[in-house]
C-alpha positions in Angstrom: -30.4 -20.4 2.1 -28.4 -17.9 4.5 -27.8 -18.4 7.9 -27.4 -15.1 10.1 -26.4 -15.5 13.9 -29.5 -13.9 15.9 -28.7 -11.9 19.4 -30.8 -13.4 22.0 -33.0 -11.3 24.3 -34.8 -11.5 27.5 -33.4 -15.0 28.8 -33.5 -15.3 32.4 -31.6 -17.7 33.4 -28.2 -18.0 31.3 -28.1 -21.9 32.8 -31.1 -23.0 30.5 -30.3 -20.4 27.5 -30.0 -21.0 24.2 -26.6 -22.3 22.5 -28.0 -20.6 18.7 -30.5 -19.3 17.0 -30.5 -18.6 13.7 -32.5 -16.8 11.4 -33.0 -18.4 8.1 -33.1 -16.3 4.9 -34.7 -17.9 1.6 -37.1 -17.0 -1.1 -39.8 -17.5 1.1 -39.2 -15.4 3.3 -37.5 -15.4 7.0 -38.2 -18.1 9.7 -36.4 -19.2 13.0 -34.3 -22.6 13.9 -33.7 -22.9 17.4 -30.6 -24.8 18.5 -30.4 -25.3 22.4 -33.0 -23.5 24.8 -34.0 -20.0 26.3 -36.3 -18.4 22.6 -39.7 -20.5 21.8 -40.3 -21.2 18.7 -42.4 -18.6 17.4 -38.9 -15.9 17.9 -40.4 -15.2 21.4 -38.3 -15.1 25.1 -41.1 -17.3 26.9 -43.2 -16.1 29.6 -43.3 -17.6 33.3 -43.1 -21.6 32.9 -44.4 -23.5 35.6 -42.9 -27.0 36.4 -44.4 -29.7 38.3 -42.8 -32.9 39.7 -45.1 -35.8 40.3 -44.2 -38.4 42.5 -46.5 -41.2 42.5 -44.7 -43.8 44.9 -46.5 -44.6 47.4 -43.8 -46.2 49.5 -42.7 -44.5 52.3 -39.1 -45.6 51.2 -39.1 -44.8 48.1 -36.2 -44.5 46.0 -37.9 -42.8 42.8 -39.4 -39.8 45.3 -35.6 -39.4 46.5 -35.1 -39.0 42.7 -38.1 -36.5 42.4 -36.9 -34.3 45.4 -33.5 -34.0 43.5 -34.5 -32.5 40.0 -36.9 -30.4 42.3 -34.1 -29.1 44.1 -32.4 -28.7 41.0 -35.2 -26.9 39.3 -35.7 -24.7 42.7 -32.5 -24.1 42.9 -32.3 -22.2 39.1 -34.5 -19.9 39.6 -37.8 -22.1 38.0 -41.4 -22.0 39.3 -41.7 -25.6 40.5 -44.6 -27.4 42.0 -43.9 -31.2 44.0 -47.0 -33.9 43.9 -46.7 -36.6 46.5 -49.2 -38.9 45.9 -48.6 -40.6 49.2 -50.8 -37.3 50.4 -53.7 -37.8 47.7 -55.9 -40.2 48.1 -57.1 -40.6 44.3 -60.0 -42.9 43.8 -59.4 -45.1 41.1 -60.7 -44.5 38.1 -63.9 -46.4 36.9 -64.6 -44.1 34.0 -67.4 -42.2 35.5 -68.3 -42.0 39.5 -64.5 -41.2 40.4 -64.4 -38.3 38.1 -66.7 -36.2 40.4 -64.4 -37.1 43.7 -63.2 -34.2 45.4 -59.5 -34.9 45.8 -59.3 -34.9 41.9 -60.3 -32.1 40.8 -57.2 -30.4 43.1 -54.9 -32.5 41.5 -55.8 -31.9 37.6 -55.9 -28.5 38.2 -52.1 -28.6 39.3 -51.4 -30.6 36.4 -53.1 -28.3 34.0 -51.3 -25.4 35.8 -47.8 -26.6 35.0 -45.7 -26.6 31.3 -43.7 -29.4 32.1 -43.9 -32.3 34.1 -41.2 -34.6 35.7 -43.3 -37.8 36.4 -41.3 -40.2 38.8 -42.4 -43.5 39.8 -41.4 -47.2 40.6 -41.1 -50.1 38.1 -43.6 -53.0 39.1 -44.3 -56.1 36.3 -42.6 -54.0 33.8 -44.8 -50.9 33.6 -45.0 -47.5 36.2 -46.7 -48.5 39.0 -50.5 -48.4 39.4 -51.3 -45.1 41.2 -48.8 -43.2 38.0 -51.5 -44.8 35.5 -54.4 -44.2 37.9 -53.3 -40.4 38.1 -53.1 -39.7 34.5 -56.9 -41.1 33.5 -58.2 -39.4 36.3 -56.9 -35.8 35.6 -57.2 -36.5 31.7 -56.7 -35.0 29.0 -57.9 -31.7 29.6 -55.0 -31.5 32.1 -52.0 -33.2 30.3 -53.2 -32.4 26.8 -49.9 -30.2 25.0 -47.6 -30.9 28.1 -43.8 -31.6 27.6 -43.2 -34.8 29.6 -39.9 -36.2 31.2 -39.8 -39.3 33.4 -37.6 -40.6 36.0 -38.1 -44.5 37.2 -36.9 -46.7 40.0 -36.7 -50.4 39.6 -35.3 -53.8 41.3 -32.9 -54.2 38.2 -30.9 -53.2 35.1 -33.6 -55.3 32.9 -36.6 -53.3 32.7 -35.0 -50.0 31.6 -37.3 -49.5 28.5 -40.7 -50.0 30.8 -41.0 -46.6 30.7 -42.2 -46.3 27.2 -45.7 -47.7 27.6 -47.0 -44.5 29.6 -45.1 -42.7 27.2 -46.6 -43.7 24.4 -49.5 -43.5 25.6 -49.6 -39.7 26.5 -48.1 -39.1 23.7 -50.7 -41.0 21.4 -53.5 -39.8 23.2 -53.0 -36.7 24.3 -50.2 -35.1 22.3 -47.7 -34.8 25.1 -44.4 -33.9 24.1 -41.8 -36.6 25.2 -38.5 -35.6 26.8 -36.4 -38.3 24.5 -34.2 -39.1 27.7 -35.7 -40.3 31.1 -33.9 -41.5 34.5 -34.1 -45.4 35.1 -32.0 -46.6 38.0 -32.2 -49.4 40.4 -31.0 -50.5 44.1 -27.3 -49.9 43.2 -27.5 -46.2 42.8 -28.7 -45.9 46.7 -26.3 -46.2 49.5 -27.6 -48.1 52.7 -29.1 -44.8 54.2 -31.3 -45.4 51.1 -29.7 -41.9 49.4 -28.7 -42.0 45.6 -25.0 -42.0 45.8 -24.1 -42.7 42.3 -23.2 -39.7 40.4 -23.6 -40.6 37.0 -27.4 -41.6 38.5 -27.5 -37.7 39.7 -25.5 -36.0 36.1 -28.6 -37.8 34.1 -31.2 -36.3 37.2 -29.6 -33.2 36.8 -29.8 -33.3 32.4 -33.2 -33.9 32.4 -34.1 -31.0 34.4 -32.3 -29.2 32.1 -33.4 -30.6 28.5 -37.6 -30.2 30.7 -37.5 -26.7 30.9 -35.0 -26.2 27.5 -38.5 -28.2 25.4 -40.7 -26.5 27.3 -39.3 -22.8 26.1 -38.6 -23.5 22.9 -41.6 -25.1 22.4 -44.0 -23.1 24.3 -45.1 -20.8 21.4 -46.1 -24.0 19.2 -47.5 -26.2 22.0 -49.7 -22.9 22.6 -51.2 -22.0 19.1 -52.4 -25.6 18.4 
């Protein structure tokens, strides 16, 4: 099988584009692989791709919304249609798998959900799982909402030990309703902030600032797949 170099067309925004893309020549036929970001892959530039960051603290200090507002910045800042969730501003019933369902402030809040491509969810670490209200918001919007999304995550905890809490929600979107998983998430803890309770710690921010970049590179390349299933 023959590898021929493919020019790319109609990417955007060079910072997010694709490092190669090659067209693959066999006895069967032609097809596409994708290395990097900026061409689906069906061989397609992708249309508008809507972001969401959803920050479900619901401290007012919180160190994990500081975290949100900086890949939103980031994402804002390239040129990407981004949408910010604080939950502190929703006040989500919780879900008792039926009653909740019909309360008014949901129905807002899976609709943004279902809006966006990709989704930055940011929240704290408490008893070695995402926080309550990040689990809370996710069976109440449902499936219908996050069903085909590409997912990254970004968490902040009391320590260095819990790093791999994360993967319970992951899992679990992924299982259940065939999210795609950014395979690298933010975890950081009390030593990235500064007094002013500001992250500070740059290689805390480079990681922020990668997984704003590998949200929207899945979420092109895979936007023609995630849409024909």
């Amino acid at each position: 099988m023959d590898a021929i170099p493919c020019q790319r067309r109609g990417i955007q925004n060079p910072a997010y584009s694709a490092s190669k893309v090659f067209l693959m020549v066999s006895g069967n036929g032609l097809s596409l692989d994708i290395v990097g970001r900026g061409i689906n892959a069906v061989g397609e530039s992708p249309g508008i791709m809507r972001f969401l960051v959803l920050s479900c603290s619901l401290s007012e200090n919180s160190r994990s919304r500081r975290m949100a507002e900086v890949v939103r910045n980031d994402l804002d800042d390239a040129g990407e249609e981004v949408d910010f969730v604080d939950l502190r501003h929703h006040a989500l019933p919780f879900c008792d798998g039926g009653a909740a369902y019909g309360d008014p402030a949901v129905a807002p809040i899976a609709e943004r959900v279902k809006r966006a491509d990709g989704i930055i969810l940011a929240g704290p670490i408490y008893n070695y799982d995402y926080n309550a209200a990040a689990k809370n918001v996710v069976e109440m919007t449902g499936s219908g909402s996050w069903s085909g999304k590409v997912v990254g995550f970004i968490a902040a905890a009391g320590g260095q030990g819990s790093y791999l809490s994360v993967l319970p929600l992951a899992n679990s979107l992924m299982a259940d309703f065939r999210c795609v998983i950014v395979p690298r998430f933010v975890y950081a803890d009390g030593s990235a902030f500064g007094d002013d309770g500001e992250l500070d710690n740059e290689e805390v921010r480079e990681r922020i600032r990668s997984l704003g970049v590998d949200l929207v590179g899945f979420t092109q390349g895979l936007a023609g797949v995630l849409e024909n299933r």
